[in-house]
Structures are given as structure tokens and as C-alpha cells.
C-alpha positions in Angstrom: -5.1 -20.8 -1.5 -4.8 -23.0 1.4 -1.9 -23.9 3.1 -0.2 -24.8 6.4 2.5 -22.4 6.1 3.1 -19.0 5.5 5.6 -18.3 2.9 6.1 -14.7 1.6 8.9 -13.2 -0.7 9.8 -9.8 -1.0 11.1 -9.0 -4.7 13.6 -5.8 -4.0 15.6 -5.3 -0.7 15.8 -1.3 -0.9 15.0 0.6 2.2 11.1 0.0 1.9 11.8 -4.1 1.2 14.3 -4.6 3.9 11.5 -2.3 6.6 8.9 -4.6 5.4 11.2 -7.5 6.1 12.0 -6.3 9.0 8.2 -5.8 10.0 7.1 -8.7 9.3 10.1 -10.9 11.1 9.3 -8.8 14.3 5.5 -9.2 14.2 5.9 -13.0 13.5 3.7 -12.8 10.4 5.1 -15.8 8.4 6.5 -18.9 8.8 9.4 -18.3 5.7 10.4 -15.4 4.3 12.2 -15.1 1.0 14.3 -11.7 -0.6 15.2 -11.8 -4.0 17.2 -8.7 -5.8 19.3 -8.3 -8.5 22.0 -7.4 -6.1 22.4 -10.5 -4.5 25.1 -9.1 -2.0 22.5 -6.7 -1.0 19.6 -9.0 -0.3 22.4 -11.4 1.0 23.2 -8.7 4.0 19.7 -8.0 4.6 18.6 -11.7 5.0 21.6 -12.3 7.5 20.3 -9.1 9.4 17.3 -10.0 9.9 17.6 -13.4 10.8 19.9 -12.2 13.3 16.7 -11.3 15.3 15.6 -14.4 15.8 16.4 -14.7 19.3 14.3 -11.2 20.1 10.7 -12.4 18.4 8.4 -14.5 19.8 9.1 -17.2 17.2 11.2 -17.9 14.4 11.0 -16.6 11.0 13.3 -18.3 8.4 14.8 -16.2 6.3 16.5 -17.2 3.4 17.8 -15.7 -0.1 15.4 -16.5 -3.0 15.4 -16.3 -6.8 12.8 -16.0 -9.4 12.4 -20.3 -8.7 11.4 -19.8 -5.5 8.2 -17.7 -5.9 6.2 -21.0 -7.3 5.6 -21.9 -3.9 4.6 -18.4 -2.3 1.9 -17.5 -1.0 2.3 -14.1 -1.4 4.7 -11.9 -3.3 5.3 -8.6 -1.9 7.0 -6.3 -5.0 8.8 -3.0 -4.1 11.2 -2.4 -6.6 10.9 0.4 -8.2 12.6 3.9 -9.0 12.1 6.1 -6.3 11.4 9.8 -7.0 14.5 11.7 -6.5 14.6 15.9 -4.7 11.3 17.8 -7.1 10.0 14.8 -8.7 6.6 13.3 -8.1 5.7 9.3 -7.9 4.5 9.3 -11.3 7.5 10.8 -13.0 9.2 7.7 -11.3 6.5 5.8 -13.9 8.7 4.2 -17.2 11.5 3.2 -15.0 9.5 1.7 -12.7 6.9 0.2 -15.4 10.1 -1.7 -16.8 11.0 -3.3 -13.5 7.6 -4.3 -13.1 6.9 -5.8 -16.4 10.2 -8.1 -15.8 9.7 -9.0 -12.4 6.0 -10.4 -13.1 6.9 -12.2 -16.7 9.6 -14.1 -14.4 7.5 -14.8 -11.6 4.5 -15.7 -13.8 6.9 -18.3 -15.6 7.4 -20.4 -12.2 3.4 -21.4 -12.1 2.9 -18.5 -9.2 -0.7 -18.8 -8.6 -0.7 -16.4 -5.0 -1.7 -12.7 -4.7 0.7 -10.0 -5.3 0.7 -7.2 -3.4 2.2 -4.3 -4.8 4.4 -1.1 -2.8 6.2 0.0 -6.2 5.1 3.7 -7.0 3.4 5.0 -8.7 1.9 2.0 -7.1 -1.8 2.4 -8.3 -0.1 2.3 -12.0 2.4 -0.5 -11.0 -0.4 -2.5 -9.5 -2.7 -2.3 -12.7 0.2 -3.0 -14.8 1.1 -6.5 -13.0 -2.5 -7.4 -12.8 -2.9 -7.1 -16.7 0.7 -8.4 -17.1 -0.3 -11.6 -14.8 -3.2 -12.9 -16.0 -4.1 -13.4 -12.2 -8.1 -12.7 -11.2 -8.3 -9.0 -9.8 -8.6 -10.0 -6.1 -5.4 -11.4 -6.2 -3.4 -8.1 -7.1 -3.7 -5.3 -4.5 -1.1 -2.5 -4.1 -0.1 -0.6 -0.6 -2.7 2.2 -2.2 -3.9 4.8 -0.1 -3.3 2.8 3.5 -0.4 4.7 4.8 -2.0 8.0 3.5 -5.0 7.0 5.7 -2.9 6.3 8.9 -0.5 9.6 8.5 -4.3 11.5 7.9 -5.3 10.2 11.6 -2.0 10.5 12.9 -2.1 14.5 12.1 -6.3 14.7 13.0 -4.8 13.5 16.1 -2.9 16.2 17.2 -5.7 18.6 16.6 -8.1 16.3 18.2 -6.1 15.3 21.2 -7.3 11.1 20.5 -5.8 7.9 19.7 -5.2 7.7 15.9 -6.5 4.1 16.3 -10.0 6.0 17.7 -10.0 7.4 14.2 -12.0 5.6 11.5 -11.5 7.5 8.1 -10.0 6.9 4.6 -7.9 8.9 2.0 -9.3 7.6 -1.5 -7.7 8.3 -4.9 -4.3 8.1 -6.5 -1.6 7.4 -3.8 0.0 10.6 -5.0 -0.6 14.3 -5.4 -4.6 14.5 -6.7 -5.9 11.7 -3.3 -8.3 13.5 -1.3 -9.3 12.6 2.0 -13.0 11.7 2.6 -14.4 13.5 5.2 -18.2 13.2 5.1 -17.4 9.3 6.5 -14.4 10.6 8.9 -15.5 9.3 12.9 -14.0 9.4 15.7 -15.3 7.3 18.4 -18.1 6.3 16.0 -19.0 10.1 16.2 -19.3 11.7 12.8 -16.4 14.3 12.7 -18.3 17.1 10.7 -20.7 16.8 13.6 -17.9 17.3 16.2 -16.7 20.6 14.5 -20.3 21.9 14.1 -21.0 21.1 17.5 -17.5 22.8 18.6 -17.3 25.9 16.6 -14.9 27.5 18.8 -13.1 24.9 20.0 -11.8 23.6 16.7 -11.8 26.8 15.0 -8.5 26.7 14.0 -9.1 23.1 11.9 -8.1 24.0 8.3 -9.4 20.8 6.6 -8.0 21.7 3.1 -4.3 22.2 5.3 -4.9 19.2 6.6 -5.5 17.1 3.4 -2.6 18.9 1.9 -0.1 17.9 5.1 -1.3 14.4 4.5 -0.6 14.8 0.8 3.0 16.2 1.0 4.0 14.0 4.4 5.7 11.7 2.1 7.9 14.2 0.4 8.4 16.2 3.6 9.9 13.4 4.7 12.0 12.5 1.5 13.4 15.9 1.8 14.7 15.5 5.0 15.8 12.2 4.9 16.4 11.1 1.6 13.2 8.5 1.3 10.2 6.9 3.5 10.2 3.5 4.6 9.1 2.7 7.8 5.7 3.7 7.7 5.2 2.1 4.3 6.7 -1.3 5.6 4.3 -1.6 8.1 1.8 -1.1 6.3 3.0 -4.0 3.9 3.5 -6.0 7.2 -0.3 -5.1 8.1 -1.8 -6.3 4.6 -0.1 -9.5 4.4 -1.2 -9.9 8.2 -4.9 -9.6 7.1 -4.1 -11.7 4.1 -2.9 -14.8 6.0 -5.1 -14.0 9.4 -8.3 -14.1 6.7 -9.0 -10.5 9.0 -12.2 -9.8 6.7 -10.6 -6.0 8.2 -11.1 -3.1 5.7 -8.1 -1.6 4.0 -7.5 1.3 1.9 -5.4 -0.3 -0.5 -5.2 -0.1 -4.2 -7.3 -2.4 -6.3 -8.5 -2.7 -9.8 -12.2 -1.2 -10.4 -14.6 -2.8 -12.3 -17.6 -0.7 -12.3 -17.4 0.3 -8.6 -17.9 4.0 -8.0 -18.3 3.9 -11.5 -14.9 3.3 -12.5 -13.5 0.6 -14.6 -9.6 -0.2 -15.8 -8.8 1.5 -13.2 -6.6 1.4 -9.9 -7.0 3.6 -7.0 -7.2 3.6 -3.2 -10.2 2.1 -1.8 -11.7 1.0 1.0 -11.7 -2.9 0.6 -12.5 -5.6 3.0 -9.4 -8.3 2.5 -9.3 -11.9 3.1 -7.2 -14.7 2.7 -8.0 -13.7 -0.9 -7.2 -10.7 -1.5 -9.4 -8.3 -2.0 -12.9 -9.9 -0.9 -15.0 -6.9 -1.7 -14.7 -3.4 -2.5 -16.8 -1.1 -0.2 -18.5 1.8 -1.8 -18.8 4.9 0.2 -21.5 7.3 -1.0 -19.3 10.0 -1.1 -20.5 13.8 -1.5 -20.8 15.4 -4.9 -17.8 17.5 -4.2 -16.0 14.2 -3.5 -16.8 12.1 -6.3 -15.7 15.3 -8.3 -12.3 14.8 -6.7 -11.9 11.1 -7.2 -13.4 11.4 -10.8 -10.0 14.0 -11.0 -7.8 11.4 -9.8 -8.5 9.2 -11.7 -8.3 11.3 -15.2 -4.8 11.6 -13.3 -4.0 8.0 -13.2 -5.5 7.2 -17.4 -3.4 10.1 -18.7 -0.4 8.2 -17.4 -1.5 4.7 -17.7 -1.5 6.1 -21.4 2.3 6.7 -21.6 3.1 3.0 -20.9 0.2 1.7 -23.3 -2.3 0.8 -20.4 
């Protein structure tokens, strides 16, 4: 997928669309953007918004409004429409609604000769992402959803306030379902290349208030904290999108906890979960295996018993 311009459409222009436009027209990621919705007024608004920033970037995005046509000539599709879980529900009760949206969007885009990567923020987005790679037809690498990536980042962002670091000196991965059962792997958590179960061994008393299961559990409820206050996230998850499809084009070869389908790693098949991957210009390049501890292969063997029960209710 070679090309001398970057074209990218976003397919729904919600809160978490328009922040991922919004990222990626400020970080001067691509050369066109498209939005597409079903409420073309909407996207309308959002695509005179944002090209109103032109004359505060670097260099000039053009943004237009799209249509189903248009995505032929993407490169990459970005999808986050999607029904997002309202006050006491979880992603996955946001599953049928959102599997219908899904299946639609991808029979429409598939009809245009779309031969780019999709790369998929619709939760429950492990679920969502497996469904349009099946739906597709496309080759796994080119199907990769937002996965655990913004659970990784809000994991270091909250070590780091117990640490007293940089986040970014934090190398470390939540792994799973992007939802309630993820688990955060901490037998390959560094910091400065340091092995962080060495650091609290070595510091007894000094970190002796670190509560690693409150930790994990901050990290899993950080999106809904923030839903309840609020009313839904979007700026962390659309710069993480921003971030993907910056690795995507740049051909980064950087490593990514997103969502992608297993095919025997970790010895998981028909699957999708959040893994560390190493992404490229396409897609997802390799998927790199941690050897986790037994207590954490238990966990992500949970996860993803999680993930088939549901896949199950749409016929996955």
C-alpha cells in the first residue's frame, strides 16, 4: 500500500471521531482527511471546524466531507461509530447495537474496492474489530482496533504518580479485553529499563503503600470514572487513534498495544484482544509474545473466555 499521499477517513463524527480529527489535523498526520456520518449536518460542522485550524498547524490538512464512495481511495479507515455505554452499562452490553453499525459500515465500504487497513475504536472494540475483519475479507494485518493502547498509557500515567517519573520513562502493557477482565502485565513493567518488581523489592519501605491490584483496578474503571463525570471519554482515545495511524503511515516498526486478531499466538486463535504488536505501514507487522507468568496467562486465558461468550451472541 504505497502511496504519495496520506488520505484517511474517519466513519462517525461523535465526540471520539471529531477528537481524533481533531488529533490528527493538529499533529499534521495526513495530507486529506475525510468524515463521513449519517448526519451529514454533523460531520458537515465538524469538517468546517476543523479546517478552521489550518492557519495554527504547521501545514495544511484538507478536510472535506466524505461518503461511503470516497473510502476506495483511503488509505486508512478509522471506524468509531458505535453505541456508547450509557450510566451502569459496560462496553460489551453496548455489543448488538454496535455489531449492527459495524456490519453496515464495512459491507458499504468493502463495496467501493477498499483495499487499506481499518483501524477500529468502536467498543466493544476487540469484538467490533473481529467482526469487520471476518466481515471484510481483508488479511488480518490489515484490521487492528484502538485495543488496550489507551489502557496502557492511563496505567503509566497513574504508576507515575506513585513513582514520581515521566509516564513516557514507563515501558509496560495492559493485555486482554479493552474492558472489565484486561489485566496489566507486570512481570515486563520497566521503568528506565529497570524491571519494576525489582524496584519495589529493592524499596520495600519506600513504595510500601503500592497496591498493585488498586492500581490495575484504577486503570480498569478510569474510563467509566470519567464517563460518570462527564458524560463520555474522548480525548485520550483520539490520540491514541492519531498515534496508530501516525505509526501506520510513518512505517514506525513502534510497538503498540492494540487489538488484533490471534492466530495461534499465546495460544489463542479467533480471537481479538490487546497485544503488544510491532506496526508498520501494514498494519500489524508482528505480534510480540511476552512470556507472561502463570498467574498471568490465567488472567488473559479469562479474558478471553470473556470475549467468545459474547462473540457468541452475534454468531462469531
Amino acid at each position: 500500500m504505497i502511496c504519495s499521499t496520506r488520505k484517511v477517513a474517519i466513519i462517525g463524527t461523535g465526540f471520539v471521531g471529531a477528537s481524533a480529527g481533531y488529533s490528527i489535523v493538529n499533529q499534521n498526520i495526513v495530507d486529506e482527511l475525510v468524515l463521513i456520518d449519517v448526519n451529514r449536518e454533523r460531520a458537515y460542522g465538524e469538517v468546517m471546524d476543523l479546517q478552521h485550524c489550518v492557519d495554527f498547524t504547521t501545514s495544511r490538512t484538507k478536510v472535506r466531507l466524505g461518503s461511503y464512495e470516497d473510502c476506495k481511495n483511503m488509505d486508512i479507515i478509522i471506524v468509531t461509530a458505535g453505541g456508547p455505554p450509557k450510566p451502569g452499562q459496560t462496553r460489551l452490553d453496548t455489543l448488538e447495537i454496535s455489531a449492527k453499525i459495524a456490519k453496515s459500515i464495512v459491507h458499504e465500504v468493502m463495496k467501493t474496492g477498499f483495499s487499506g487497513i481499518f483501524l477500529v475504536a468502536s467498543n466493544p472494540v476487540d469484538i467490533i474489530t473481529y467482526l469487520i475483519w471476518k466481515e471484510s475479507g481483508l488479511p488480518r494485518n490489515q484490521v487492528l482496533g484502538t485495543g488496550t493502547s489507551l489502557d496502557s498509557s492511563r496505567l503509566k500515567s497513574i504508576l507515575s504518580e506513585h513513582i514520581d517519573v515521566d509516564p513516557r520513562s514507563i515501558q509496560g502493557y495492559t493485555m486482554g479485553e479493552h474492558g472489565d477482565s484486561q489485566f496489566v502485565a507486570w512481570s515486563h513493567l520497566t521503568i528506565g529499563g529497570k524491571p519494576f518488581m525489582q524496584i519495589l523489592e529493592e524499596h520495600k519501605e519506600k513504595y510500601s503503600g503500592i497496591d498493585l491490584d488498586e492500581i490495575t483496578d484504577q486503570v480498569r474503571k478510569a474510563g467509566f470514572e470519567i464517563l460518570n463525570r462527564k458524560g463520555t471519554t474522548y480525548y485520550g482515545i483520539g490520540n491514541a487513534i492519531a498515534y496508530i495511524t501516525r505509526s501506520i503511515f510513518n512505517d514506525d516498526y513502534k510497538i503498540i498495544a492494540v487489538s488484533t486478531v490471534l492466530d495461534g499466538e499465546y495460544g489463542m486463535k479467533d480471537v481479538c484482544m490487546g497485544v503488544p504488536a510491532i506496526i508498520t505501514r501494514s498494519g500489524v507487522k508482528e505480534v510480540v509474545e511476552l512470556r507472561l507468568t502463570e498467574d498471568e496467562m490465567e488472567k488473559f486465558r479469562h479474558s478471553e473466555q470473556i470475549l467468545k461468550e459474547h462473540m457468541a451472541i452475534i454468531g462469531l
